[in-house]
C-alpha positions as CSV (number, residue, x, y, z in Angstrom):
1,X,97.8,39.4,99.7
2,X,95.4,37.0,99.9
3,X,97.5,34.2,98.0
4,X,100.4,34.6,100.2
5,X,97.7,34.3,103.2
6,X,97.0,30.8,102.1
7,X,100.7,29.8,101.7
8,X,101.1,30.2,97.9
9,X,103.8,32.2,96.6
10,X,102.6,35.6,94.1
11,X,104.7,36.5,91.6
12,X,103.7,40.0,89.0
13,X,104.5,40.3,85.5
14,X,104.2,43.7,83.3
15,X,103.5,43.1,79.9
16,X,104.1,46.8,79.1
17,X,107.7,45.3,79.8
18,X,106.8,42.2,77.6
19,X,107.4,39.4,80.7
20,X,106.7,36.1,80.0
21,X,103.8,34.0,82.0
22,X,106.2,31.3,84.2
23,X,104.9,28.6,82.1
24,X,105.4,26.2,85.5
25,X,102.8,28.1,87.7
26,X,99.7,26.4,89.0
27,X,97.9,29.4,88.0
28,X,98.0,32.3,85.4
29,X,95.9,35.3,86.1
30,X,95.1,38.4,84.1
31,X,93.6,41.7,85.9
32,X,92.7,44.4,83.0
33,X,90.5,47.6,82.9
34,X,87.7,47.6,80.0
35,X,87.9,50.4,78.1
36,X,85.2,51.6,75.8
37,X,83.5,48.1,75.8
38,X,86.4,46.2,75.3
39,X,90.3,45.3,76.6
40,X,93.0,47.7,75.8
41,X,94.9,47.1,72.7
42,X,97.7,46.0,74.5
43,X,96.5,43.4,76.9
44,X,94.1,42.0,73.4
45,X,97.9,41.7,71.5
46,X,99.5,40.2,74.5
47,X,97.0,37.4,75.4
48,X,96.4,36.9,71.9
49,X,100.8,36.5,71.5
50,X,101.1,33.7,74.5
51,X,102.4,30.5,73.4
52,X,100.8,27.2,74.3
53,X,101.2,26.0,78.2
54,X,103.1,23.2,78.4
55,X,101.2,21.7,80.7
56,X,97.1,22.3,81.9
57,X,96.8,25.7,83.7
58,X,94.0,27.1,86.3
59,X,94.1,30.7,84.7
60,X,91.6,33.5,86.0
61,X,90.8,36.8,84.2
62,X,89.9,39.8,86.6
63,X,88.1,42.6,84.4
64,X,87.8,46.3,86.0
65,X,85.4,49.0,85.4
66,X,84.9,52.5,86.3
67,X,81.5,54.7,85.9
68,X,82.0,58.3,84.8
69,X,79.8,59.6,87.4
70,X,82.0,58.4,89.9
């Protein structure tokens, strides 16, 4: 991966498995489809569900999209 490239260390989380975010990381990032002009319910209740960071975080959000004629 790309991170791991660069000498940072990756580390995945499910929330279908309800993981915790690693409230030390330098940075938190989120990768979701959009489905029907919006986030799946489960990704909304998760984000919506995370407790405060302890500390600042760099977070990213990584939105995907399809196109039915494709």
């Amino acid at each position: 991966m790309f991170f791991e490239e660069k000498g940072n260390h990756t580390n995945m989380k499910s929330i279908s498995l309800k993981e915790t975010v690693i409230q030390d990381s330098d940075i938190v990032s989120f990768c979701f489809p959009v489905y029907a002009f919006g986030i799946p319910r489960i990704c909304f209740r998760y984000l919506k569900g995370l407790k405060q960071f302890k500390k600042q975080q760099q977070v990213f959000i990584l939105i995907t999209a399809g196109d039915k004629n494709e």
